[in-house]
C-alpha positions in Angstrom: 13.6 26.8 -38.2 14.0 23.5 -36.6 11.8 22.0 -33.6 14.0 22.0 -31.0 14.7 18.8 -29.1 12.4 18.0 -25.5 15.2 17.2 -23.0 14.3 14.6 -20.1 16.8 13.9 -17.0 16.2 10.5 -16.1 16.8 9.1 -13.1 18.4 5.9 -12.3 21.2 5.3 -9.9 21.0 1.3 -9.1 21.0 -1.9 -9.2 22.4 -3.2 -12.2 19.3 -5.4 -13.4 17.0 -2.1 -12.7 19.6 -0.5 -14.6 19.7 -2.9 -17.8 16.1 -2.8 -17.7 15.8 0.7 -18.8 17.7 0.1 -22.2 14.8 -1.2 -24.2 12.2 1.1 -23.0 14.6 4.4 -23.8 15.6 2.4 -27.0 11.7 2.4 -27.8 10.9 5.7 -26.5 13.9 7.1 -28.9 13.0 5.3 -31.8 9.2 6.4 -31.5 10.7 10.2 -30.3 13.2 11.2 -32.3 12.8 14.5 -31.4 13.9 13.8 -27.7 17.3 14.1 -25.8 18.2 12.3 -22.7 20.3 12.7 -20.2 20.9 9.6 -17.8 21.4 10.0 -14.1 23.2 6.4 -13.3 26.9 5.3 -11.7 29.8 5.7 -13.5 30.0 1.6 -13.5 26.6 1.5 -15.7 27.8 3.9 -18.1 28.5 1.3 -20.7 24.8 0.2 -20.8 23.7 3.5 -22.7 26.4 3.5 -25.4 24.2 2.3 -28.2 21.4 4.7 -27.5 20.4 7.4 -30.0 20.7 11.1 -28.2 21.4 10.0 -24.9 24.0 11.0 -22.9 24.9 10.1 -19.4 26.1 12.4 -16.6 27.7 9.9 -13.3 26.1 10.4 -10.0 29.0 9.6 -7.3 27.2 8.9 -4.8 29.8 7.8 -2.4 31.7 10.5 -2.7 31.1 14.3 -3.7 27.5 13.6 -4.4 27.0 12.4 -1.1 24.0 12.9 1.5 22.4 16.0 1.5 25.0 18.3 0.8 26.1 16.3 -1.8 22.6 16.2 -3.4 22.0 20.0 -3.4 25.8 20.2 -5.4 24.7 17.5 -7.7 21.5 19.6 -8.3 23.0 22.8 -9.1 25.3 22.0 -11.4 22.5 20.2 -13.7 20.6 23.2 -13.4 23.6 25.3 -14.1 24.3 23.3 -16.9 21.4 21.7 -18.6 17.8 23.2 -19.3 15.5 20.1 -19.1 12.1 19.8 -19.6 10.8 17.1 -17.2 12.5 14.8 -15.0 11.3 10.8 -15.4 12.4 9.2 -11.9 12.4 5.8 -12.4 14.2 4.6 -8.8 11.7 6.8 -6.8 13.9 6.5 -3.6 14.6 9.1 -1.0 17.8 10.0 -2.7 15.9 10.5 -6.1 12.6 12.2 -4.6 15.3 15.1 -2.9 16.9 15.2 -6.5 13.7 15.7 -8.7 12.5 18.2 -6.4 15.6 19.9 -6.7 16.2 19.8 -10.3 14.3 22.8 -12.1 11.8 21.2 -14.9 8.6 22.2 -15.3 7.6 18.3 -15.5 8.0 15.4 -13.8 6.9 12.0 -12.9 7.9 8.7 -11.2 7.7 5.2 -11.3 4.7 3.5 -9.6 6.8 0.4 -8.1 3.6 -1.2 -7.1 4.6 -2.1 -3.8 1.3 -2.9 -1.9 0.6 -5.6 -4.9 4.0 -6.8 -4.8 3.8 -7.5 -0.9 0.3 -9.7 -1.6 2.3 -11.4 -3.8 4.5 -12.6 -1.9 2.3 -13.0 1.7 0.1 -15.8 -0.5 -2.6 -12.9 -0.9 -3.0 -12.9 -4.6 -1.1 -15.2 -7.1 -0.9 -14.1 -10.6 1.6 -11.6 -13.2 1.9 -8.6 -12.2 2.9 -5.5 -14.3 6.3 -5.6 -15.5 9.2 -3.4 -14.7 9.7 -2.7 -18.2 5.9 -1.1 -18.5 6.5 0.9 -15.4 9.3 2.6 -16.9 7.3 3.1 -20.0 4.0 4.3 -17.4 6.5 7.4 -16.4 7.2 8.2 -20.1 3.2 8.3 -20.3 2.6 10.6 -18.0 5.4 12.7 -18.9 3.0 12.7 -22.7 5.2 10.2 -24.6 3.2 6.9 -24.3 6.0 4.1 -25.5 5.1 0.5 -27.2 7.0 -2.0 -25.8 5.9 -4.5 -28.4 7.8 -3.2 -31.4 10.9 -5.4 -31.6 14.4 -3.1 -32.6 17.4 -4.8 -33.8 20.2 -4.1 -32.0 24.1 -4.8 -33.5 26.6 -7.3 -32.7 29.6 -5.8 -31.2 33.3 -5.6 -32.0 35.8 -7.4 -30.1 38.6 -6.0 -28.7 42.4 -7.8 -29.1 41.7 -8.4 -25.2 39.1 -10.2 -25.8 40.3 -12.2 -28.9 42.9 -13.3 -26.7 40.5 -14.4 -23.8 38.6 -17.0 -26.2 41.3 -18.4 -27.7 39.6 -18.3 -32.1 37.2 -20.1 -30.0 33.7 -19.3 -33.1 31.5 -16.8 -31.3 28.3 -18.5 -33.7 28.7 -21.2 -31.9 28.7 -19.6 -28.0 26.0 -20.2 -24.8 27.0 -17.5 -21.8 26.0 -18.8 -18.3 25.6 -16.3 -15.6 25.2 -19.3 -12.5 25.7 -16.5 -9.6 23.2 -14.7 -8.1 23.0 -11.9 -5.5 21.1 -14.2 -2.6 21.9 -17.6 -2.4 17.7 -18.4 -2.7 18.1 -17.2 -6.3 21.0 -19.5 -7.3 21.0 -22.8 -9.7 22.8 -25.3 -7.2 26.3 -25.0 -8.7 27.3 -28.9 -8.6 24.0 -29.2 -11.0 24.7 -26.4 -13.1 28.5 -28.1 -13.4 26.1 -31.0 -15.4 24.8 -29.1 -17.8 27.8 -27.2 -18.3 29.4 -30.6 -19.3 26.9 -31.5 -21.6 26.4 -28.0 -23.2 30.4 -27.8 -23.9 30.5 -31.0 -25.9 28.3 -28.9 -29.1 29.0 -25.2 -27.9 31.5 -23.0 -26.5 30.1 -22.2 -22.7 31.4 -18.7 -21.8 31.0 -18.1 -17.8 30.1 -14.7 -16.6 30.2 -13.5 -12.4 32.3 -11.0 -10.2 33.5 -11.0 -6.9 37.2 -12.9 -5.7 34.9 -16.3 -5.2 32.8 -16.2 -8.1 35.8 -15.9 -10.0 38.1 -18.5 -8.5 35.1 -20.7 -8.8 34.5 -19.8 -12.2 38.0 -19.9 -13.5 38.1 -24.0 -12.0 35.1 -25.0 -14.1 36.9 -23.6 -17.1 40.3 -25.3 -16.1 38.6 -28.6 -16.3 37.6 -28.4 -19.6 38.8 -27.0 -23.0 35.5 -25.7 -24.6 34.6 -23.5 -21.3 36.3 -20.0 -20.9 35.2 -17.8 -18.1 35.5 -13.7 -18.3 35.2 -13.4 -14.6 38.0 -10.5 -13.4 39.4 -10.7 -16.7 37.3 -7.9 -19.1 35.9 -4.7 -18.7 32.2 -4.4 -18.8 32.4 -2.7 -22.0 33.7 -5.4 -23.3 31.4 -8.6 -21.3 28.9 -6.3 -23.8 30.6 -7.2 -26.5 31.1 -10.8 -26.1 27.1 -11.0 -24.8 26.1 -9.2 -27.9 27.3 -12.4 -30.2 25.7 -15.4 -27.8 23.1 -17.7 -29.5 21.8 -17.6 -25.8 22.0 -16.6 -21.8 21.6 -18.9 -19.2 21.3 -16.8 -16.4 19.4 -16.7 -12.9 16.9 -13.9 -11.9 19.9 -11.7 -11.9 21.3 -8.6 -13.9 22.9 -11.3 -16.7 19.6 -11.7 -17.8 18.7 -8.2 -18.4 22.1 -7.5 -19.6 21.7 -10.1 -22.4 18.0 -9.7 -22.9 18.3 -6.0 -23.3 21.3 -6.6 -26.1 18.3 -8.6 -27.5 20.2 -11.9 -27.1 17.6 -15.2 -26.1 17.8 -15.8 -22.6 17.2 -18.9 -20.3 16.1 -18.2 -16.7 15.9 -20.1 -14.0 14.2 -19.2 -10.8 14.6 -19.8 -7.2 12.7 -18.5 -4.1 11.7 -15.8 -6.5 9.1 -15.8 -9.3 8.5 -14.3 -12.9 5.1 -12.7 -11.6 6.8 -9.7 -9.4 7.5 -8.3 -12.6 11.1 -9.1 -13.4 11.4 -11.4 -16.3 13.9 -10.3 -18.7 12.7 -8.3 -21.6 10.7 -10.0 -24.4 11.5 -13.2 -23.4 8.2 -15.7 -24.0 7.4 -17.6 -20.5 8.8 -20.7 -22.1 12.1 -19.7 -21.7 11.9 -19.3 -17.7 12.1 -22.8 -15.5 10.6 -22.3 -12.5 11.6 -24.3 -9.2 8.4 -26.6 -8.0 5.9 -24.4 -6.0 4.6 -28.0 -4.6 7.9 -28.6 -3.0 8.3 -25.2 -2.1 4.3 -23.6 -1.7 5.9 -20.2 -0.1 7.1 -19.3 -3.4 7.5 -15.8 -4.5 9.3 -15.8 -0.8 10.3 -12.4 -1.4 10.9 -9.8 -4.3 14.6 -10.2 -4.3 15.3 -13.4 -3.2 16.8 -12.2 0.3 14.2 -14.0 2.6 13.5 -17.4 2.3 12.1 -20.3 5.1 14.5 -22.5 5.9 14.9 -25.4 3.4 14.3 -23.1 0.4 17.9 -22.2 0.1 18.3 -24.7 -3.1 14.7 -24.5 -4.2 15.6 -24.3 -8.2 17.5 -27.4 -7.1 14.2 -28.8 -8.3 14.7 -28.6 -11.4 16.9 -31.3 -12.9 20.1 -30.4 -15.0 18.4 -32.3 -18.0 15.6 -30.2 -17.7 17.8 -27.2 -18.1 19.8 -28.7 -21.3 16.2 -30.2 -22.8 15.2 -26.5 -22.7 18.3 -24.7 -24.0 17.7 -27.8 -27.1 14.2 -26.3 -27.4 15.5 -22.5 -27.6 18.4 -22.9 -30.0 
């Protein structure tokens, strides 16, 4: 008689970096645990991120709608238990809204992620200045304690995807081997690669490669699409493909250029070589993209701006620190993506 398979809800509803960032440690916890089955608790919009995983399936939390508040908690909650039998919950958001849902859910086990707050608030207030644990290993601390202990430092190939005709059509027979993605936005403007500098390297980058410009939102994209208009090697996806399909094109990039954003973890978690460049923000929190060597992260100049990590998101900063990666010159940026490739 076969074993049958340990089933674990896990929990994570947002952002879309946080998100990302739990591909590789369930793609390591699956490969080491073959004998598990997850279910994800995420948005519908993140659904996409999951499709490559082995015995994971994903079950959409509306949160703005009929899961909603309280009431819409306790529905979400009896219909997994109606429906599923798991045996542990791994919360790795540890909000109020998933603290009420694992208590909810019926599993003899569970366990949540230690977000390290106290350290991360030293951090930044100039207490203590050095790496703190990484995101990735937190997720992998709840697996731990839940009896699976996962090694992050086994490297899994992950595939190359097939375009769509949509796609095709966007790039033009434009050679995928021969592609760099850039990712200049940025959820707080602290975080952000001035754009008239990232326009340099841009410029020099799309006289060897085929730049392809990834961002959202009505101004990202109008600002995106006149970059591309100005020159024949640059094509932007912004408002033009699905998600599904941004996966598909980031799967076949030589490399990411991306800020401390959710590009970076979206390319580094399709195990693509990503660039960072950081702002008011620092690698040290904990969010570097996955397996990405400290080389491959420009930092802005802590002697011009001394206050950095200003915060753990990027949303505070002193005044003058709006453009701190400013700092760091465009050639510096194209010298290093030389280096990478």
């Amino acid at each position: 008689m076969a074993t049958p398979k340990m089933h674990i809800l896990v929990i994570r509803l947002s952002a879309m970096g946080d998100v990302a960032m739990c591909i590789p440690v369930l793609r390591a916890l699956l490969q080491q645990y073959p004998e598990l089955e997850i279910t994800v608790l995420t948005r519908a919009f993140f659904k996409p991120f999951f499709r490559d995983l082995k015995n994971t399936a994903v079950f959409v939390a509306d949160v703005k709608a009929a899961h909603k508040g309280i009431s819409g908690l306790y529905k979400l909650a009896k219909h997994l238990n109606k429906h599923y039998k798991f045996d542990a919950v791994a919360d790795l958001h540890n909000v109020l809204r998933s603290k009420i849902l694992r208590a909810l859910v019926n599993a003899p086990q569970v366990a949540a992620i230690d977000k390290g707050r106290q350290e991360k608030k030293q951090l930044v207030a100039g207490q203590l200045f050095k790496q703190l644990k990484t995101t990735h290993q937190r997720y992998a601390d709840v697996f731990n304690a839940l009896g699976y202990p996962v090694n992050l430092k086994t490297t899994y190939t992950t595939k190359t995807s097939i375009l769509t005709d949509n796609t095709k059509l966007l790039l033009e027979g434009k050679p995928l081997g021969n592609c760099i993605g850039i990712a200049p936005f940025a959820a707080h403007k602290g975080k952000m690669y001035p754009l008239s500098l990232m326009e340099k390297v841009i410029l020099e980058l799309s006289k060897t490669h085929t730049i392809i410009l990834f961002g959202g939102g009505k101004k990202e994209i109008a600002l995106l699409d006149a970059i591309a208009h100005k020159n024949p090697n640059v094509v932007s996806t912004a408002g033009k493909l699905s998600l599904e399909e941004e996966l598909d094109i980031i799967s076949h990039l030589q490399l990411m250029i991306a800020m401390d954003s959710g590009n970076s973890h979206i390319a580094a978690m399709l195990g693509i070589k990503v660039l960072t460049i950081w702002g008011v923000t620092h690698p040290y929190a904990g969010f570097a993209p996955f397996q990405q060597p400290e080389n491959s992260m420009l930092l802005a100049s802590r002697e011009a701006y001394p206050e950095i990590p200003t915060s753990i998101y990027g949303n505070k900063y002193p005044e003058g620190y709006e453009e701190a990666s400013g700092s760091i010159l465009p050639e510096t940026v194209i010298k290093k993506v030389q280096e990478l490739l």
